[in-house]
C-alpha positions in Angstrom: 0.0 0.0 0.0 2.7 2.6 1.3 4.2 1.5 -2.5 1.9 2.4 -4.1 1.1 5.9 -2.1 4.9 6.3 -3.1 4.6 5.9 -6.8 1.0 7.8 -6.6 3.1 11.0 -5.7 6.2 10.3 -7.3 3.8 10.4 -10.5 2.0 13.8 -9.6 5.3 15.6 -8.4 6.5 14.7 -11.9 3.2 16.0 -13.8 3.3 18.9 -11.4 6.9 19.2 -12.5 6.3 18.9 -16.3 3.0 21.6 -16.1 5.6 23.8 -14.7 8.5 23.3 -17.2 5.5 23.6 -20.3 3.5 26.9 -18.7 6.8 28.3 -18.3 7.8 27.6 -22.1 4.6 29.0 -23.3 4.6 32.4 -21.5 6.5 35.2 -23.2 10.0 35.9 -21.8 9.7 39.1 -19.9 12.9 40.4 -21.5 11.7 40.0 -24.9 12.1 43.3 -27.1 8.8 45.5 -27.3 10.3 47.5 -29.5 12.6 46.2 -32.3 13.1 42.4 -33.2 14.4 39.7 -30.9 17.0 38.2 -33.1 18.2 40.1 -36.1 19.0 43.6 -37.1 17.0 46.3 -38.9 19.1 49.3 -40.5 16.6 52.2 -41.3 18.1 55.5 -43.5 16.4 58.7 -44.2 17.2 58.6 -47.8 19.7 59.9 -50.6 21.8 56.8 -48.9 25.5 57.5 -50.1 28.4 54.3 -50.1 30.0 57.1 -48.2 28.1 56.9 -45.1 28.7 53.2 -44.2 25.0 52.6 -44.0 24.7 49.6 -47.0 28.3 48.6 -45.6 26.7 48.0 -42.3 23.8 46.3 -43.8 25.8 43.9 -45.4 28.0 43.3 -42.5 25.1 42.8 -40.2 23.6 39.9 -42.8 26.7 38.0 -42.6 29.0 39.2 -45.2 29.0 39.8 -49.1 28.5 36.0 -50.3 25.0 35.7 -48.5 21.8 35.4 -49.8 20.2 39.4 -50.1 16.9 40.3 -51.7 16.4 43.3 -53.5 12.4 44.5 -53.0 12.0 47.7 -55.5 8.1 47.5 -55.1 7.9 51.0 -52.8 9.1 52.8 -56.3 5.5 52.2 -57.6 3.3 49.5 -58.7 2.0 50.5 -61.8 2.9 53.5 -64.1 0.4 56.3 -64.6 -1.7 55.0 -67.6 -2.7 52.0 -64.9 -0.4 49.6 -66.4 1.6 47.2 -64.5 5.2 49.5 -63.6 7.9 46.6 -64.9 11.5 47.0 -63.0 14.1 46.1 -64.7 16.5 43.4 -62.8 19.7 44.7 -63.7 19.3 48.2 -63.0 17.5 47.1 -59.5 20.5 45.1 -58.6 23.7 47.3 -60.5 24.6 49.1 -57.4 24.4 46.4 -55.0 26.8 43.9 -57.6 29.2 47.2 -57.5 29.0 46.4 -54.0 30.4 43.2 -54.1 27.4 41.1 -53.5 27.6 37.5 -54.9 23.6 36.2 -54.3 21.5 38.5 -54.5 18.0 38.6 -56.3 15.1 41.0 -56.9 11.7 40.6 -56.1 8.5 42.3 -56.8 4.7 41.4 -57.1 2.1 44.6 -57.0 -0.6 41.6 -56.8 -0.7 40.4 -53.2 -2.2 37.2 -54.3 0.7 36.4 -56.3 3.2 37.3 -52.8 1.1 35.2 -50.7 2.2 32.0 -53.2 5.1 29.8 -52.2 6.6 30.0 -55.8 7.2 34.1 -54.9 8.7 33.6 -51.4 11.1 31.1 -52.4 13.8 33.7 -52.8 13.1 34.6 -49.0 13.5 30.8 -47.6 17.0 30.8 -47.5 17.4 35.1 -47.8 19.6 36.9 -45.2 19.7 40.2 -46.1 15.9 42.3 -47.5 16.4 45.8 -48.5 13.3 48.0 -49.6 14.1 50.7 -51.7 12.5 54.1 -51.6 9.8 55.4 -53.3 6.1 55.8 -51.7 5.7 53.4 -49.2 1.7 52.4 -49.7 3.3 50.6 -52.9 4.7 48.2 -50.7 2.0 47.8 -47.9 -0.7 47.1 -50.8 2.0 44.5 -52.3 2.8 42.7 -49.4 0.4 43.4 -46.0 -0.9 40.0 -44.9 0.8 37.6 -47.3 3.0 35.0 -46.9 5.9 37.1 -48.1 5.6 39.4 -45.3 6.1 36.5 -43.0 9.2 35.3 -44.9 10.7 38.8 -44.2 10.1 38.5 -40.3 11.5 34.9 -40.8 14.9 36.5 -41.8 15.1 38.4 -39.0 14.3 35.4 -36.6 17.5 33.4 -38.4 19.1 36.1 -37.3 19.8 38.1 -40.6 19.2 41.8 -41.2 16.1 43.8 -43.1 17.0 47.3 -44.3 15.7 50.2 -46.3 15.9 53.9 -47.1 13.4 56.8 -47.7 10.0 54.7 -47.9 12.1 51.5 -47.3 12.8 53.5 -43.7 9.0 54.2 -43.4 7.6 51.0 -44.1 9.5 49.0 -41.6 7.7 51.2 -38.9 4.1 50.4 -37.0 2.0 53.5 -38.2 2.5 54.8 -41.4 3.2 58.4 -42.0 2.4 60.1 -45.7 0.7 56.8 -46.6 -1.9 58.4 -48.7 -2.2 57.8 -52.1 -3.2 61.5 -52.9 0.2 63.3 -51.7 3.6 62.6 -49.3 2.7 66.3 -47.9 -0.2 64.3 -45.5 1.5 63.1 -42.4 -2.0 61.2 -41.1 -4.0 59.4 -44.0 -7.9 58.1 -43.5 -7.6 55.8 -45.8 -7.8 52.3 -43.6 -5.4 50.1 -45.5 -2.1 52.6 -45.2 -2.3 53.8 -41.9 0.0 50.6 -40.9 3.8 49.5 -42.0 5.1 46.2 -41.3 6.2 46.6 -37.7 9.3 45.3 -38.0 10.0 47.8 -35.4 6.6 48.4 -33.4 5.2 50.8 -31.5 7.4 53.8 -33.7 6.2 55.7 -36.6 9.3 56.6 -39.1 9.9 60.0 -41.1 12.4 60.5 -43.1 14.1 63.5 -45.6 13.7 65.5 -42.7 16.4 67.7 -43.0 16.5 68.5 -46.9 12.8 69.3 -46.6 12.5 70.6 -43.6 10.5 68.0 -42.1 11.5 68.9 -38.5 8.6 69.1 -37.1 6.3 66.9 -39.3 5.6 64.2 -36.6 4.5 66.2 -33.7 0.8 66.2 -34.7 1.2 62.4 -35.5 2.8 61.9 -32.0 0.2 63.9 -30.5 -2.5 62.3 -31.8 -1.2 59.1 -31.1 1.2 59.6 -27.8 1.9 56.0 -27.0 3.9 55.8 -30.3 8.0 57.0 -30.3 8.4 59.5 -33.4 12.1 59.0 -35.2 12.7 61.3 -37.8 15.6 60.9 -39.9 18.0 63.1 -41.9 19.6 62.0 -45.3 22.8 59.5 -45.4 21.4 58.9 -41.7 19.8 56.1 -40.0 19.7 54.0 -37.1 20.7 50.4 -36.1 18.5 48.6 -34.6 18.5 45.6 -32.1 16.3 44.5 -29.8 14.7 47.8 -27.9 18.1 49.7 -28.3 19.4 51.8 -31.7 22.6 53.6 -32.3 22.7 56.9 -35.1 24.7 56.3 -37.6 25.7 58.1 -41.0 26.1 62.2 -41.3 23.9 63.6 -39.8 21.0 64.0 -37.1 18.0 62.0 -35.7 15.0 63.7 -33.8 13.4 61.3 -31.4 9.6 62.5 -30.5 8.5 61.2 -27.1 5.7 62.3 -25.5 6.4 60.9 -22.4 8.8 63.2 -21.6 8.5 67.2 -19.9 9.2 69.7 -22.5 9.7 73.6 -21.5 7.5 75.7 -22.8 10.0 76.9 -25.3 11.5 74.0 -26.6 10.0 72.1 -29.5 8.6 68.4 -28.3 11.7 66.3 -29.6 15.4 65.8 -28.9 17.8 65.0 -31.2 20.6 62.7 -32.2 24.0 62.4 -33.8 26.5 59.9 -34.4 27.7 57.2 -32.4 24.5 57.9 -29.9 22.6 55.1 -28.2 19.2 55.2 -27.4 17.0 52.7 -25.6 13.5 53.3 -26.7 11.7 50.8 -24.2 13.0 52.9 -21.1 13.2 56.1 -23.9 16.5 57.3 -22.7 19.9 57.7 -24.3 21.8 54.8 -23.1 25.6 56.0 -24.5 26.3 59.0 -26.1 28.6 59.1 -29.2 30.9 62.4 -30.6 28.5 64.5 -31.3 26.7 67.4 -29.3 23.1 66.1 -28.0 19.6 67.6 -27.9 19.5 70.5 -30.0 16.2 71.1 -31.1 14.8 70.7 -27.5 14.0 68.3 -25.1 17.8 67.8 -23.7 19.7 65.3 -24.1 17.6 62.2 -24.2 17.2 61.4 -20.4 14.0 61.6 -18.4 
């Protein structure tokens, strides 16, 4: 009898043990990034991205080196031309500059029909794909290509193998959670009603992404996005500029400045409702602070220096 007692709770310790081990393994890891992805890298430019700056350098690096597998998206450039016909890219052009760059694999991809991206023939160049670059252009191209498809998944598959997704201009934009001058009528409208372009792809969450900031004098363009919407971080970002992202943390790199909107933060009365960033800076957007600061001279523009 005292036997089997024994082996009755031997047995339940063990199921109680194994519950434990499974309900542990099925809740999220508290640590896990709320911001940018958990394994991989995202490099985001504010346009006119020049060899100069180190930016597609980095990009490469960060995907493991020239001789990878990289995947050229040019979809954000437009999806048909202004007669309604299909826009048709041409492969060579698409891929010229990134062969000068030494790259030995590296494909282009491009669908504007989202039942074609949602196929597995389409996504087969993103099985096995460690670098994804979006080019510039308007970035409701690409969300209208590629929202809710299979080839969207493939993308956040590449940064789950640990490779690296990039972009400039648009290709900055899209890789955000809301999308700013989504609307198809102009890039002047910061906040569009139209339902299906008021989201990017996320890769980065929470954040909406502006770019050309400086050349046009789009300073101040995301304070009435970030005050509509306060529980998103604004990053605007200048030309040969962008930020490297991993996990909840990003470092500036490139020529010139960042301006972080965060409307968690005090502003005085005189200072505009952002901070900004240079060079070498590190910023940690979950606790929204500047974690290490690089060369440069911090928070012109207002708001400090980045700490609460």
């Amino acid at each position: 009898m005292r036997r089997q007692l024994r082996l009755v709770l031997t047995t339940f310790v063990l199921a109680s043990l194994a519950l434990s081990l499974a309900v542990r393994a099925a809740a999220p890891a508290s640590d896990a990034p709320e911001y940018g992805p958990a394994k991989g890298s995202l490099v985001i430019i504010g346009g006119n991205m020049q060899d100069g700056s180190g930016l597609a350098q980095k990009f490469i690096e960060l995907a493991g080196g020239k001789d990878k597998n990289f995947v050229i998206i040019p979809t954000n450039n437009g999806n048909r031309n202004q007669d309604g016909s299909l826009h048709v890219y041409n492969e060579d052009q698409v891929l010229a500059p990134w062969i000068k760059r030494g790259l030995t694999h590296v494909k282009m991809l491009h669908t504007a029909d989202p039942k074609v991206a949602n196929t597995e023939e389409f996504v087969k160049p993103l099985l096995d794909a460690n670098g994804v670059w979006f080019d510039g252009g308007r970035q409701w191209n690409g969300v209208d290509s590629y929202a809710g498809t299979r080839a969207l998944e493939e993308f956040r598959k590449v940064l789950e193998r640990g490779g690296a997704i990039a972009g400039s201009s648009a290709g900055a934009t899209i890789q955000g959670d809301y999308l700013v001058r989504g609307d198809t009528k102009g890039p002047d409208l910061m906040m569009t009603e139209e339902p299906t372009h008021q989201h990017g792809f996320a890769f980065l969450r929470h954040v909406a992404i502006d770019q050309h900031i400086n050349a046009r004098n789009r300073w101040d363009d995301l304070i009435p996005v970030i005050k509509k919407y306060p529980e998103y971080l604004g990053i605007g970002l200048s030309e040969d500029t962008g930020i490297i992202v991993h996990g909840d943390q990003f470092e500036v790199m490139g020529k010139w400045k960042v301006a972080v909107h965060d409307n968690t933060r005090p502003y005085q009365p005189w200072e505009k409702p952002y901070f900004v960033l240079a060079q070498g800076d590190v910023y940690d957007m979950k606790a929204r602070k500047v974690v290490k600061y690089g060369n440069g001279v911090n928070g012109r523009g207002g708001g400090g220096g980045g700490e609460k």
